[in-house]
C-alpha positions as CSV (number, residue, x, y, z in Angstrom):
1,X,0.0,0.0,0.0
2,X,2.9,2.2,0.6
3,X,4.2,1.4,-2.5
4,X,0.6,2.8,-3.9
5,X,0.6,5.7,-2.4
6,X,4.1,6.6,-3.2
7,X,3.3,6.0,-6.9
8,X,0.0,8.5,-6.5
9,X,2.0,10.7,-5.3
10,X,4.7,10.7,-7.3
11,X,2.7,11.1,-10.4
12,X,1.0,14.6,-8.7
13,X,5.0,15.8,-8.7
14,X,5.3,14.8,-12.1
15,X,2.0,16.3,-13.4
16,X,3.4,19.8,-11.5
17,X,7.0,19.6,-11.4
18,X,7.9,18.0,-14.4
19,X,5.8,18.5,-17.3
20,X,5.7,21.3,-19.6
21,X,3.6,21.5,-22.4
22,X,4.6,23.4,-26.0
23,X,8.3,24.0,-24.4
24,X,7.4,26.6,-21.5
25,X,4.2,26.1,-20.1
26,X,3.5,24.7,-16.4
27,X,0.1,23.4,-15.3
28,X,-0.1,25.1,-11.9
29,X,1.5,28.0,-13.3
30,X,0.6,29.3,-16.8
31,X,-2.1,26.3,-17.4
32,X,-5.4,25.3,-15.0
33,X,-7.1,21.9,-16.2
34,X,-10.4,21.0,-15.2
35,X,-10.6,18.2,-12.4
36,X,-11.2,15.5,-15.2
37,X,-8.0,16.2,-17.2
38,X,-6.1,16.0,-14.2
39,X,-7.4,12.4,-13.1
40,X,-6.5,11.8,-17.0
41,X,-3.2,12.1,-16.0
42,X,-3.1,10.5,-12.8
43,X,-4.6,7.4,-14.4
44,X,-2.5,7.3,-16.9
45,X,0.8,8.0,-14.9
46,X,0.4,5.9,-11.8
47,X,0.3,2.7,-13.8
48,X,3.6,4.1,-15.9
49,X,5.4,5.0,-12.5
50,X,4.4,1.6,-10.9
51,X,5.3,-0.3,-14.2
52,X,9.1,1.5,-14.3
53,X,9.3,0.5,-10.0
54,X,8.9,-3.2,-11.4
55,X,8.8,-4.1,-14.6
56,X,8.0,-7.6,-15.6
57,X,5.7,-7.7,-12.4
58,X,3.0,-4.6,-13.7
59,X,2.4,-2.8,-16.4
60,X,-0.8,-0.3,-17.5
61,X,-3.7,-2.2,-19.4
62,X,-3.6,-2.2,-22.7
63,X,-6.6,-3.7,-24.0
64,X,-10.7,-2.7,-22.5
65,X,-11.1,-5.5,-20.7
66,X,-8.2,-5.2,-18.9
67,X,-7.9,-3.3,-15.1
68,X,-5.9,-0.2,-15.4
69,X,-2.8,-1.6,-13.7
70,X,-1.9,-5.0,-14.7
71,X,-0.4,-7.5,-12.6
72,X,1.4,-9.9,-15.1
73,X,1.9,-12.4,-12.4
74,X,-1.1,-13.2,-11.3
75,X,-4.0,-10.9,-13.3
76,X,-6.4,-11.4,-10.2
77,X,-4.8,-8.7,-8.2
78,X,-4.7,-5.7,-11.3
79,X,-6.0,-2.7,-9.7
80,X,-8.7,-0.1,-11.0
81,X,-7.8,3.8,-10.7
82,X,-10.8,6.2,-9.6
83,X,-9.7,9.7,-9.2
84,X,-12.2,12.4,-8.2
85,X,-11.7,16.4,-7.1
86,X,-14.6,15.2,-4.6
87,X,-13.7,15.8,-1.1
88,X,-14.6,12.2,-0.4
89,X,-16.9,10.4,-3.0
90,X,-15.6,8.3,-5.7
91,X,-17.6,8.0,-9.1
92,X,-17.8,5.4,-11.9
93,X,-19.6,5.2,-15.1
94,X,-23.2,4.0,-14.7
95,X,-22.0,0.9,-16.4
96,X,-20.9,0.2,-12.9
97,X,-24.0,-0.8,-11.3
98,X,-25.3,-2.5,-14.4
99,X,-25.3,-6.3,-15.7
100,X,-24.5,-6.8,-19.1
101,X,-27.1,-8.1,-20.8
102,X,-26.9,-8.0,-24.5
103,X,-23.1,-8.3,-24.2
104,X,-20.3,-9.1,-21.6
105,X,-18.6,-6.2,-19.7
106,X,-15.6,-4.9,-20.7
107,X,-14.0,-5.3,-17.8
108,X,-14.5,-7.2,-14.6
109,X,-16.2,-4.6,-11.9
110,X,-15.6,-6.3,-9.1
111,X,-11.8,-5.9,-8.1
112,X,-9.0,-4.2,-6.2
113,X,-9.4,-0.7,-6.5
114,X,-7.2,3.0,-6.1
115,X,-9.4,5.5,-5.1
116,X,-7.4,8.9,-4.9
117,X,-9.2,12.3,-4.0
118,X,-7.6,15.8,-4.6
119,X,-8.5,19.4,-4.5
120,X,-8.7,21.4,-7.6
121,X,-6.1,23.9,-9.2
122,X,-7.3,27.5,-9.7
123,X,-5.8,30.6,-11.0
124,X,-6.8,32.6,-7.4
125,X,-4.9,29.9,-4.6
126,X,-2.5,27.5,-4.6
127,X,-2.0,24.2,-6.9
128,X,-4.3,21.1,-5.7
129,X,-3.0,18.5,-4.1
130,X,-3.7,14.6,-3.4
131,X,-5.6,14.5,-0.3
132,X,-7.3,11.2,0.4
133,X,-5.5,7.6,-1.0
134,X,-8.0,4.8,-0.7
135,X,-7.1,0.9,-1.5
136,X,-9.6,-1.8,-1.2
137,X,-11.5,-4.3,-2.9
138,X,-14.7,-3.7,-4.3
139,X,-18.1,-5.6,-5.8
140,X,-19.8,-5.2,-8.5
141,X,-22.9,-4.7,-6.7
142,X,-21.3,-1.4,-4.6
143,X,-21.7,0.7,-7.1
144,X,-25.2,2.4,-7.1
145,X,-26.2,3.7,-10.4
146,X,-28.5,6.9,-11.2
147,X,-32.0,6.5,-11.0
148,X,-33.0,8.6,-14.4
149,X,-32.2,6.3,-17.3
150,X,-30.3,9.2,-18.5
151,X,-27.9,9.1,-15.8
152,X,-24.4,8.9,-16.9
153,X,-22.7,8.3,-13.1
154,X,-22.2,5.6,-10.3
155,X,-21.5,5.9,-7.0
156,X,-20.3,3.9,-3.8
157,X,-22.9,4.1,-0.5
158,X,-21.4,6.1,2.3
159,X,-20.6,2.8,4.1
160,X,-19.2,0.8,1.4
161,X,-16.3,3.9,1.1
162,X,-16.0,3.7,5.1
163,X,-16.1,-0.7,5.3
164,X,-14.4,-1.7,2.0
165,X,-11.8,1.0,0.8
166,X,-8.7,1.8,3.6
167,X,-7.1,5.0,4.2
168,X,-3.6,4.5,2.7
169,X,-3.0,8.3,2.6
170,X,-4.5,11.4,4.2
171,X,-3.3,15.4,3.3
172,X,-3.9,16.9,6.9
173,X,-2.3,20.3,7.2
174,X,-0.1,21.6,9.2
C-alpha cells in the first residue's frame, strides 16, 4: 500500500513539477485543467510509474477488458484507478451498477481498487493536491447507479467507502 501511495504521489509531482507543455508552459502555473483532465493524468501515470518501479511484475492495461494496472503475475490482483476532485466520493460510469445483458462487460467490476481524492487547481490559490488515498477491494454490486435512465454516473454508498476501501494516505495540514 505504501508502495501505492508513493506511486500516486509521485505522479502529482510529475504532473506539477515536471511537465511542460509546448516547451514553456506549467500546469499550476501558466495552465489550470479541469478536475477531469487531471485524473487523466493520474490514471495514466500511476500505472507508468508503478510499471518503471517493477517491470515484468505490472504494467498499465492495454486492452478494454483489462484493469488499469496489470499484474502480469497473477491478473487477479490488477488494480482499478478512480480519481475524483470530490472531497470524499468516488464515481464510476453507470455501467458500474449494471449487468451486461446484451453483451459481456468490458472489464471485470468487481476488483482491487485506487481510489485517490484531490482538491482542484485555480488561478486565485494554490496548486491542488492529493488528499485522500484509498485501497480496497470492491463488488460489483457497490456501485449504485443513477435513477434517471439518462444518468451517466455511479457511486459507492457512504458505508461501502467507510467498510471496503482503507485509508492508505491522508493530506492533513499543518
Amino acid at each position: 500500500m505504501q508502495e501505492l501511495t508513493d506511486a500516486a504521489l509521485e505522479a502529482w509531482r510529475l504532473i506539477f513539477e515536471e511537465s511542460v507543455i509546448g516547451g514553456s508552459l506549467r500546469i499550476g502555473t501558466d495552465l489550470y485543467p479541469q478536475p477531469q483532465v487531471i485524473g487523466d493524468f493520474l490514471h495514466e501515470l500511476i500505472p507508468l510509474v508503478v510499471e518503471k518501479t517493477h517491470p515484468g511484475e505490472w504494467r498499465r492495461d492495454q486492452l478494454a477488458s483489462e484493469k488499469d494496472l496489470v499484474c502480469l503475475i497473477d491478473p487477479a490482483y490488477s488494480i482499478e484507478i478512480k480519481t475524483s476532485s470530490s472531497p470524499k466520493g468516488i464515481y464510476g460510469n453507470r455501467s458500474f451498477s449494471q449487468v451486461g445483458k446484451a453483451r459481456p462487460a468490458k472489464k471485470e467490476k468487481s476488483g482491487y481498487y485506487l481510489a485517490i481524492n484531490f482538491s482542484p487547481i485555480h488561478r486565485l490559490r494554490a496548486a491542488g493536491r492529493i488528499t485522500l488515498i484509498r485501497f480496497g477491494w470492491l463488488d460489483h454490486e457497490d456501485w449504485t447507479g443513477q435513477a434517471a435512465a439518462s444518468g451517466q454516473q455511479a457511486s459507492l454508498r457512504p458505508e461501502v467507502l467507510l467498510g471496503k476501501l482503507r485509508t492508505i494516505y491522508q493530506y492533513v495540514s499543518s
